[in-house]
C-alpha positions in Angstrom: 85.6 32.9 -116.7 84.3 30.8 -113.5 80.1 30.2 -114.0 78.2 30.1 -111.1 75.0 27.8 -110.8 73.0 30.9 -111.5 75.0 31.6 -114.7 74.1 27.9 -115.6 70.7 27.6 -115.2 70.3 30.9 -116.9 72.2 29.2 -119.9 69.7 26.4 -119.3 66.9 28.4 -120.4 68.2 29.4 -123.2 69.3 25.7 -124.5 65.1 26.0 -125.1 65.9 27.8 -128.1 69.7 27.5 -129.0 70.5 24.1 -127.8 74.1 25.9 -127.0 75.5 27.8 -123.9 75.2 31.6 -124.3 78.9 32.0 -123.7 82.2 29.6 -124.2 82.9 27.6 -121.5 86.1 25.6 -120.4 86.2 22.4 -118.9 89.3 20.6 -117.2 90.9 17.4 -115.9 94.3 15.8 -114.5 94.2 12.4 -116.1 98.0 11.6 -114.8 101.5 13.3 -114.0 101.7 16.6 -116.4 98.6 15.1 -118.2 95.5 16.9 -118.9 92.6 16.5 -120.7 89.8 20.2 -121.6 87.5 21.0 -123.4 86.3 24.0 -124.7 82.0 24.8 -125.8 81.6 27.5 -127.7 78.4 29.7 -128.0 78.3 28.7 -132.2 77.4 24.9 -130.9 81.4 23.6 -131.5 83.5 22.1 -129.1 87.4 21.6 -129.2 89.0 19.2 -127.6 92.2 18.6 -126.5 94.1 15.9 -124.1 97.6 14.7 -123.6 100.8 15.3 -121.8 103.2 17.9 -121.3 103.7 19.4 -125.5 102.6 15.9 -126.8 98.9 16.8 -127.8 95.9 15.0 -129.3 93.6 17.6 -130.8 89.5 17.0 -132.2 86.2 19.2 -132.2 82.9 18.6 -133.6 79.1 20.0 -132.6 77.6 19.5 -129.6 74.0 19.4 -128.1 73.0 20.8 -124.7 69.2 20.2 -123.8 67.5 22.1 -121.1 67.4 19.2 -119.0 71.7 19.7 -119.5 72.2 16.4 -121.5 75.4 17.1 -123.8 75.8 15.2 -126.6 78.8 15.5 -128.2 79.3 14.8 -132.3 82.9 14.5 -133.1 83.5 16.0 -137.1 86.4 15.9 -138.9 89.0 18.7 -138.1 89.2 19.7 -142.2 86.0 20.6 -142.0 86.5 23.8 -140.3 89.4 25.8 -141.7 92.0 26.9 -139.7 91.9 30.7 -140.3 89.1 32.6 -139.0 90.7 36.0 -140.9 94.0 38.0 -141.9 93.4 41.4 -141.5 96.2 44.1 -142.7 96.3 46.7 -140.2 98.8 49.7 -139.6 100.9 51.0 -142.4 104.3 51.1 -141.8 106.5 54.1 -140.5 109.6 52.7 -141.2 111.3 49.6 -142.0 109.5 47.1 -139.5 105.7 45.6 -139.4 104.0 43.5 -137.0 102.6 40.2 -137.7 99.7 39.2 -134.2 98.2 36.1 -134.1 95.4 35.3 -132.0 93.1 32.4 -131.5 89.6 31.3 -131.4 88.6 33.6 -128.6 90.7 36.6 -129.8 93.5 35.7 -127.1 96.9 36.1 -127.9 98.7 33.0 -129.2 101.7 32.1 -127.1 105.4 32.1 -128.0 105.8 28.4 -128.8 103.9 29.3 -132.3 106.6 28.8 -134.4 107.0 30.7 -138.3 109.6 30.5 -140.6 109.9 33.4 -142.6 111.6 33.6 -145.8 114.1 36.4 -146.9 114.4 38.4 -150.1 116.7 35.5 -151.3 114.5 33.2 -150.5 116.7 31.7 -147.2 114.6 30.6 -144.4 114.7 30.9 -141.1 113.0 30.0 -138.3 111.2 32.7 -135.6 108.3 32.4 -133.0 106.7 34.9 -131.3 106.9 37.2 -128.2 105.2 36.5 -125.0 102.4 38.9 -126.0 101.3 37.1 -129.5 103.8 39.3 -131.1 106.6 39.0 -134.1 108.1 42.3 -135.6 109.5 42.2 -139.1 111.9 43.9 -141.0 109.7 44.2 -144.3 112.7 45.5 -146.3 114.7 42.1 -145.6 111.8 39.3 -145.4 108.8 39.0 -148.1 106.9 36.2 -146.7 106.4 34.6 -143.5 104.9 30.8 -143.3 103.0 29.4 -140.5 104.9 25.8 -139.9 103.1 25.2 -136.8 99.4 24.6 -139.0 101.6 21.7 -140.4 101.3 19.8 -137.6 97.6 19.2 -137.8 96.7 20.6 -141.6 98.3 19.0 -144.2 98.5 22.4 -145.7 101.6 25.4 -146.0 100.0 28.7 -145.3 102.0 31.5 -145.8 101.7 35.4 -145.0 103.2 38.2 -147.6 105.0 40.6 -146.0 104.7 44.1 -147.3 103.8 47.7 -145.7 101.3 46.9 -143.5 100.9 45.2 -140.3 98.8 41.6 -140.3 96.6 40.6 -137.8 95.7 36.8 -137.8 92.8 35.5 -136.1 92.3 31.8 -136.2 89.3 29.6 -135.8 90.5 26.9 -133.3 91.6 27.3 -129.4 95.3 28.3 -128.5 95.7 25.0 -127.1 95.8 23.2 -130.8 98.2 25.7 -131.7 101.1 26.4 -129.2 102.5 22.4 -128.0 105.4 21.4 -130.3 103.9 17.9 -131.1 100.5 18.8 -131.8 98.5 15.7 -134.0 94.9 14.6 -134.5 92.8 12.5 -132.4 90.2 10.3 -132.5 87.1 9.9 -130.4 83.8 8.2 -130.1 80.1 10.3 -129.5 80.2 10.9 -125.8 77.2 11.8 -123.7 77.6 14.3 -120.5 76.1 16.3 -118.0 76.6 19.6 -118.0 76.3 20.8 -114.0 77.4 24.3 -112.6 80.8 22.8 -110.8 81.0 20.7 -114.3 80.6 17.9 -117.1 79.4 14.5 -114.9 78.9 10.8 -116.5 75.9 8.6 -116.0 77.4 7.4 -113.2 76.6 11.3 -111.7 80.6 11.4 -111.0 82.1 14.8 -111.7 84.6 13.8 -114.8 85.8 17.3 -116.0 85.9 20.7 -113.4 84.8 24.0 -114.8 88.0 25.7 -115.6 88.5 29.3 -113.6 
């Protein structure tokens, strides 16, 4: 979503009260070749953010503070101190022999196809699957029982796993799809930062644009 300046000043006025934006907002820059650097404020008060270069990504959030005048403060928190999973949600029941397991992020966007599962067979044999292009992965229920979501290793030093049974799962989790689909996805570590939130992006004290607003 591109904000205009009107959009931002109306979110202005509402920082009186909040002291969040109204709506989640993405921010954006190049910081070398195939390097980037976003981050993402939400209307709860949390941002995510996420920088590195090509799948080799640095991933932190925390809370941040937005006053009317559009000073951002931004409190860094420990990533175990939100849990990855928003929800699971079983959905349809099966007609035959196949279910569908849909993952989506923060947002409710589809997670991309570099999410990688293993699932684990009535014998208990694993094997290794990721998901379509559309957030996707179809199951034979009759062959698999459970289905474990490897790529959460990479930044939770926990194993979730998924029964499989008649019905269809829907996953909704509670970070961005950007800490969840590069295939060398770790923590980071940053220091309180202060901003300026302006309606063509975040600026320093030094009133230079640092981050774009993301289309």
């Amino acid at each position: 979503m591109k904000l205009t300046a009107t959009t931002i000043i109306f979110y202005f006025f509402s920082v009186a009260l909040h002291a969040q934006l109204q709506k989640t907002s993405h921010f954006h820059r190049k910081t070398g070749w195939l390097c980037n650097e976003n981050i993402m404020l939400d209307s709860t008060g949390l941002f995510f953010q996420e920088w590195g270069c090509e799948s080799d990504v640095r991933v932190t959030f925390g809370k941040y503070n937005l006053t009317k005048a559009g000073r951002l403060r931004l409190k860094f928190l420990p990533l175990d101190s939100i849990a990855p999973i928003a929800y699971i949600k079983q959905t349809d029941v099966a007609k035959d022999s196949v279910v569908k397991v849909s993952l989506l992020d923060r947002e409710g966007k589809a997670i991309y196809s570099s999410f990688q599962l293993t699932l684990v067979d009535t014998a208990g044999k694993l094997e290794r699957k990721w998901l379509d292009d559309h957030g996707l992965l179809l199951i034979n229920r009759l062959r698999y029982k459970e289905a474990i979501l490897d790529q959460l290793l990479l930044i939770y030093n926990e194993v979730v796993s998924i029964p499989i049974n008649d019905r269809s799962v829907e996953i909704r989790f509670n970070l961005p799809g950007s800490f969840l689909e590069a295939s060398q996805t770790s923590r980071g570590t940053r220091q309180q930062q202060i901003l300026f939130v302006k309606s063509d992006g975040l600026y320093g004290n030094t009133k230079k644009r640092l981050y774009q607003l993301a289309d």
